[in-house]
C-alpha positions as CSV (number, residue, x, y, z in Angstrom):
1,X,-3.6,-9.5,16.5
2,X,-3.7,-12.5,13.7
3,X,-0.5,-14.2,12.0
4,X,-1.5,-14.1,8.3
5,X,0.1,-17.4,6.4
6,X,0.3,-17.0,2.8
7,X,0.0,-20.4,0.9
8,X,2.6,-20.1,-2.0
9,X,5.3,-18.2,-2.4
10,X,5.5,-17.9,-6.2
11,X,4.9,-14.7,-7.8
12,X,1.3,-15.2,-6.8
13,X,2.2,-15.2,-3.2
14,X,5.0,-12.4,-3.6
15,X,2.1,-10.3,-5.5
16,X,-0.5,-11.2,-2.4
17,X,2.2,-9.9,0.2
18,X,2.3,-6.8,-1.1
19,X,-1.5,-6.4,-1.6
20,X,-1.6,-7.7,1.8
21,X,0.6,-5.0,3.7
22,X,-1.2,-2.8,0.9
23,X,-4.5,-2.9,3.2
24,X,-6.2,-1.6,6.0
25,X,-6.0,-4.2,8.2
26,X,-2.4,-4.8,8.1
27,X,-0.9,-4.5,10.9
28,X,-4.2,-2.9,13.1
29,X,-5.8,-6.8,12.7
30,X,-3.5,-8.6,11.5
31,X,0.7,-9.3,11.2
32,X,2.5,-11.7,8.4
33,X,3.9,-14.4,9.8
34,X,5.9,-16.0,6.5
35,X,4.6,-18.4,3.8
36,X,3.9,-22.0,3.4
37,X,5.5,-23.4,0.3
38,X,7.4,-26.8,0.0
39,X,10.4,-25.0,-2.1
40,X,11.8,-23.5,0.9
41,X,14.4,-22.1,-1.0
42,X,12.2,-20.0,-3.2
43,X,12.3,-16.8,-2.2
44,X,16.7,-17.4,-1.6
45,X,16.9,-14.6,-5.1
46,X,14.2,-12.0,-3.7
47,X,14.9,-9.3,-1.0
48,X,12.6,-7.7,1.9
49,X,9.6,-10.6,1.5
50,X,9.0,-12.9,5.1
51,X,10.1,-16.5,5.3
52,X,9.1,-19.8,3.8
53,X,8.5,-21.5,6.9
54,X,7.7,-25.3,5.9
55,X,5.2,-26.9,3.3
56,X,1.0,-26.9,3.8
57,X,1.7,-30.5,4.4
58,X,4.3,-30.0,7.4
59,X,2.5,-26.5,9.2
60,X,1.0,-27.5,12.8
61,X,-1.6,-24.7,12.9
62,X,-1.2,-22.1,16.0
63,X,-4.0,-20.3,17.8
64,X,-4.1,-16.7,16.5
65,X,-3.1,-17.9,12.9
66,X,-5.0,-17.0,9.7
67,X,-4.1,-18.4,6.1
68,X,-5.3,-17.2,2.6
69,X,-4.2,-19.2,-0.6
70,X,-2.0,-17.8,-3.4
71,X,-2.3,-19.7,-5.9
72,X,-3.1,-18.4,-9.2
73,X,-4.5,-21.9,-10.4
74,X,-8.2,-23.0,-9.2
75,X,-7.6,-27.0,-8.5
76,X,-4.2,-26.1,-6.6
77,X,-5.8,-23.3,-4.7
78,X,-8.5,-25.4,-4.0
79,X,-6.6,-28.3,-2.8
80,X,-4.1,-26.6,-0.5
81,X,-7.3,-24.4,0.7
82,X,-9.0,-27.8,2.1
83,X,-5.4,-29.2,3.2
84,X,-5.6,-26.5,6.0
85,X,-9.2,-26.2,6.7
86,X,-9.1,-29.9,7.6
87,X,-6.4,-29.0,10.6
88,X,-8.7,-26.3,11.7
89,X,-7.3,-23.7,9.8
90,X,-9.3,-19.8,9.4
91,X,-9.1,-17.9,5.7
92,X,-9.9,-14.4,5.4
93,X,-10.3,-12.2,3.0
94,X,-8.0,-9.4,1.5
95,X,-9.3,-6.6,-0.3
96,X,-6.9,-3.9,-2.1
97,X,-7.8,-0.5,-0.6
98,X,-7.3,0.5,-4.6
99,X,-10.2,-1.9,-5.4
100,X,-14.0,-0.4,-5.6
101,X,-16.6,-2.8,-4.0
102,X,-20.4,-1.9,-3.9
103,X,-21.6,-2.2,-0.2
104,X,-24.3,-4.5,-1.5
105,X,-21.7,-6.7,-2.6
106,X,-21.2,-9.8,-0.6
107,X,-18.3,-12.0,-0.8
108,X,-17.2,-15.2,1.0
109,X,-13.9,-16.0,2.9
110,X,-10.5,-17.0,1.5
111,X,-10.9,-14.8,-1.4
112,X,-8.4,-12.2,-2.9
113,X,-9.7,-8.7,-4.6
114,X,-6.7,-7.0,-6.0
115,X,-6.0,-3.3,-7.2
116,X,-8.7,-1.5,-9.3
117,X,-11.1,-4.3,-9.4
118,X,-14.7,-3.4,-9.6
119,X,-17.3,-5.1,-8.3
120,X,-20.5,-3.8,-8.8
121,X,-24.1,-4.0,-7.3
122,X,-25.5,-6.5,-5.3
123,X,-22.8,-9.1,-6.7
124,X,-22.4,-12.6,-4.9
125,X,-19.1,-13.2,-4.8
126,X,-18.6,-17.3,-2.9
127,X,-15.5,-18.1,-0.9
128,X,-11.4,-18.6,-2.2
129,X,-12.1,-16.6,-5.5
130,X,-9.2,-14.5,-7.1
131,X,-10.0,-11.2,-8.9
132,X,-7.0,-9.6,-10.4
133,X,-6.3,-6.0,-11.1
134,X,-8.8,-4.3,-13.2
135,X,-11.5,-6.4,-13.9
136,X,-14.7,-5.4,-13.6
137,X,-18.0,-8.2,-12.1
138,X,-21.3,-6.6,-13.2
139,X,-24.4,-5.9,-11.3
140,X,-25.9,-9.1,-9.9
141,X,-23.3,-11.2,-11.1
142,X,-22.5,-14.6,-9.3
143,X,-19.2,-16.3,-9.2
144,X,-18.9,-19.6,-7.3
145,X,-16.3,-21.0,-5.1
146,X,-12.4,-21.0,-6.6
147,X,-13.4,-19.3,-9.7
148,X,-10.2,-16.9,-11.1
149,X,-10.9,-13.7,-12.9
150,X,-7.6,-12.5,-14.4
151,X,-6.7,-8.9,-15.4
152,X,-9.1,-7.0,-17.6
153,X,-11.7,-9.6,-17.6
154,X,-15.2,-8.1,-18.1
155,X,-18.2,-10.2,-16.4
156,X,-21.5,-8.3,-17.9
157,X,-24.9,-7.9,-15.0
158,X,-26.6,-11.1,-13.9
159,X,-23.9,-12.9,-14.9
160,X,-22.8,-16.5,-13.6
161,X,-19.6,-18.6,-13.1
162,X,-19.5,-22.0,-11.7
163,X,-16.8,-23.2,-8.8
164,X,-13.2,-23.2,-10.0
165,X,-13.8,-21.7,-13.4
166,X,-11.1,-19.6,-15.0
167,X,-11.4,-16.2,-17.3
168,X,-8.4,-15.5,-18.2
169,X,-7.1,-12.0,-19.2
170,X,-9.0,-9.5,-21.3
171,X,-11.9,-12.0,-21.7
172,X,-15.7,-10.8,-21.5
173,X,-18.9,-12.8,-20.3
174,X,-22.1,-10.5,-21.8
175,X,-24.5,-10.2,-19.3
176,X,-27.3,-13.0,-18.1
177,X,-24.9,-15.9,-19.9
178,X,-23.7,-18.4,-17.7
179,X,-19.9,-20.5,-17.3
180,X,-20.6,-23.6,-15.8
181,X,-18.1,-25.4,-13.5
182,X,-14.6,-26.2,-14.0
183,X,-14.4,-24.6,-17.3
184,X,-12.3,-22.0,-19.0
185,X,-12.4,-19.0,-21.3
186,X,-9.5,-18.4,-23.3
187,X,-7.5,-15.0,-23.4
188,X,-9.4,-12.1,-25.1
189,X,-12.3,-13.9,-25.4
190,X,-15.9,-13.0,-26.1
191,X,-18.8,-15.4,-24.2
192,X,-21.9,-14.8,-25.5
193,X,-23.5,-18.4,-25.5
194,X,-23.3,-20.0,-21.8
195,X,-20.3,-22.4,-21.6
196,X,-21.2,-26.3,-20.3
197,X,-19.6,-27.5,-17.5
198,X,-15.8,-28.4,-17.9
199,X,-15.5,-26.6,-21.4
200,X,-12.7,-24.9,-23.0
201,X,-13.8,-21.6,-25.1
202,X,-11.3,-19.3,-27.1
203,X,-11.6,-16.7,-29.6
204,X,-14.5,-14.0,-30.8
205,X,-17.6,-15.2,-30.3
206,X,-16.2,-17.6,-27.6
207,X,-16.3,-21.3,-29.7
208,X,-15.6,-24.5,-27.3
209,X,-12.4,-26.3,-28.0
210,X,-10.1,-29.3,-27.7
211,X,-7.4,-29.4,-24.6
């Protein structure tokens, strides 16, 4: 039996407990054994959640530990990700029982599939990505490490997205365009010209802008 460590206990985290005692493997391969969070008092106001037992900076790893990362935002999840692999720490991935995942699908470690995602043929999905409720990843499509798909998002077949890119809710990437790396589509937004590396696109057709 594994102790699961969630990193974060913001809303994030309190939202990932819950998808995490939501699956399978709770309990048969694995236990929660509290959060990591340097606002130990965080969770003082919220009832029936496990403790905040010390920062990511503070944890001395144990043997039958195993983390995953909460946090919505793709640098932070990225940097408190590569805090613990450096002491030797083991992600896994969580996968909502509500969530529909082609068997051709593969996806990495560290990554979080939440309730009524879809993710459809032959996907790639890389390691430490975040796909919220709803969305749906096309045929084929390819989504690199830390990328976040919020709610609702629509990612068309043979579709791309570069490491730590962000979609955020309700936005669409057509099918065969590409979102390069560290980059960001705007709410309700509508990609249909790939989107250069560390770009900001909003509106319908997607149009890069300042930030």
């Amino acid at each position: 039996m594994k102790n699961l460590i969630i990193i974060g206990a913001s809303g994030c985290g309190r939202d990932t407990y819950e998808l995490a005692i939501s699956t399978h493997e709770y309990q048969k391969s694995f236990i929660i054994k509290g959060f990591l969070d340097s606002r130990k008092h965080i969770l003082d106001e919220y009832k029936n959640y496990p403790p905040v037992l010390c920062s990511v900076e503070d944890y001395e790893i144990q043997e039958d530990d195993v983390f995953v990362c909460a946090q919505g935002d793709s640098p932070a999840r990225e940097k408190f990700t590569k805090r613990i692999q450096e002491k030797g720490g083991v992600f896994i991935t969580l996968i909502s029982p509500l969530a529909v995942v082609n068997k051709n699908a593969k996806i990495g470690n560290g990554c979080i599939i939440c309730q009524y995602a879809n993710i459809g043929a032959d996907a790639v999905i890389e390691n430490n990505v975040r796909i919220q409720a709803f969305s749906n990843i096309g045929h084929d499509a390819q989504l690199g490490d830390y990328v976040t798909i919020e709610s609702y998002s629509f990612l068309g077949g043979h579709s791309e997205i570069g490491d730590e890119s962000v979609m955020h809710v309700r936005s669409t990437l057509i099918r065969q365009k590409k979102i390069g790396k560290r980059a960001e589509v705007g709410t309700h937004s509508v990609v249909i010209r790939n989107v250069k590396d560390g770009e900001h696109v909003f509106g319908n057709p997607a149009k890069r802008i300042a930030f």
